[in-house]
C-alpha positions as a Python dict, from the first residue, in 0.01 Angstrom:
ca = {
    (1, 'X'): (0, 0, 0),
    (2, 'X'): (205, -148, -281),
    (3, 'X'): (124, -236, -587),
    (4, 'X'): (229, -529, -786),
    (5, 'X'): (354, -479, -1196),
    (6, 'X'): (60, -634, -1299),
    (7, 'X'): (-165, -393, -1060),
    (8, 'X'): (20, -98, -1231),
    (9, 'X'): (-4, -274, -1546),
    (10, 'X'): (-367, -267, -1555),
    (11, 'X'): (-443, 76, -1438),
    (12, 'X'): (-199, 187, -1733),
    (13, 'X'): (-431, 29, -1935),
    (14, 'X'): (-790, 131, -1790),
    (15, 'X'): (-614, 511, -1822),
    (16, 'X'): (-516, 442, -2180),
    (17, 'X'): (-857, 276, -2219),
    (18, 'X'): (-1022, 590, -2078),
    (19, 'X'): (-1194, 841, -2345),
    (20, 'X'): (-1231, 1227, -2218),
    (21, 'X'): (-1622, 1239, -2311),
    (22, 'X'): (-1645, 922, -2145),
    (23, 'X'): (-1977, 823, -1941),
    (24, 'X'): (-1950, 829, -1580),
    (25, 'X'): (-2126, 569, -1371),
    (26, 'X'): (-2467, 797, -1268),
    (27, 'X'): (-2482, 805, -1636),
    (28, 'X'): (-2421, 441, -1755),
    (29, 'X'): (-2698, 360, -1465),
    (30, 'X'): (-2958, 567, -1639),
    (31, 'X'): (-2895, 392, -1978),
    (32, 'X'): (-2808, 55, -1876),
    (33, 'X'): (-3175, -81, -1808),
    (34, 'X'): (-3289, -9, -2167),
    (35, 'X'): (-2947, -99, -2346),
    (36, 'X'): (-3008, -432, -2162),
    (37, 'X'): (-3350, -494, -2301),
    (38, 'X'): (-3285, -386, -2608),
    (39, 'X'): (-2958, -630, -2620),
    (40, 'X'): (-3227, -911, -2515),
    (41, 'X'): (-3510, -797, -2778),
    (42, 'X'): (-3202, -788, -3035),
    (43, 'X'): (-3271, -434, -3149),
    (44, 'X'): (-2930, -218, -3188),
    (45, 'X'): (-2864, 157, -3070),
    (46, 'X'): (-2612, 388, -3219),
    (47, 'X'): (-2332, 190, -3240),
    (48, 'X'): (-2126, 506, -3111),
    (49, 'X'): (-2350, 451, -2793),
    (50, 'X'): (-2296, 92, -2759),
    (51, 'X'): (-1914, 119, -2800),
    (52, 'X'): (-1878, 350, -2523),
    (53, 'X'): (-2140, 163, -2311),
    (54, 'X'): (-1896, -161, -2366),
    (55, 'X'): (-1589, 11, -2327),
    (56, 'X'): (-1756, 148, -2009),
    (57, 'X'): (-1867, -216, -1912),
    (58, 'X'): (-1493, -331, -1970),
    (59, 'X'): (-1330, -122, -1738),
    (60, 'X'): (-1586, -105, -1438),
    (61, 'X'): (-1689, -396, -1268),
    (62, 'X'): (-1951, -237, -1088),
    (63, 'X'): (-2135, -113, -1354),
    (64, 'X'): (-2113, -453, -1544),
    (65, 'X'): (-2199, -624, -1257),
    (66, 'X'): (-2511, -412, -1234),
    (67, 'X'): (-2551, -473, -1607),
    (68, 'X'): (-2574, -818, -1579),
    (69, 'X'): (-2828, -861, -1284),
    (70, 'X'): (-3014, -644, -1484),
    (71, 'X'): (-2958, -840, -1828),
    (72, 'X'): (-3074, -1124, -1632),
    (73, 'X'): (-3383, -998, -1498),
    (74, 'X'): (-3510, -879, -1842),
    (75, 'X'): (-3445, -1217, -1997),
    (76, 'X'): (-3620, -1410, -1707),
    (77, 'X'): (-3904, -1142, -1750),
    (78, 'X'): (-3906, -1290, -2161),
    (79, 'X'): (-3936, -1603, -2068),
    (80, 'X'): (-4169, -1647, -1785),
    (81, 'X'): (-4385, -1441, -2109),
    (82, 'X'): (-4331, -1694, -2334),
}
């Protein structure tokens, strides 16, 4: 397998973007339900939490597609209340 410059490109980035005490993804699946309703209700965490839950979001699309579907489903859930 080869990768193209802009392949290696990014993966220089998502290393760069990488913190050591980082979440890993069993983590950021345990948190992401409430972060999401809490993002829909408008209420704000600790905005150390939600920068490393978006930085985690930014670099894997699996957990942000899981965050979305779940974003989603909480918002539908608010307005089929309303």
């Amino acid at each position: 397998m080869k990768l193209t410059r802009e392949e290696i490109q990014s993966l220089l980035r998502l290393i760069a973007d990488t913190k050591s005490d980082e979440a890993d993804c069993d983590a950021m699946t345990r948190v992401l339900a409430k972060y999401g309703e809490q993002l829909v209700s408008g209420e704000t965490g600790s905005d150390e939490l939600d920068a490393a839950i978006q930085r985690h979001l930014k670099n894997c699309p699996e957990c942000r597609e899981e965050f979305d579907m779940l974003r989603a489903i909480v918002e539908e859930g608010k307005l089929g209340r309303s």
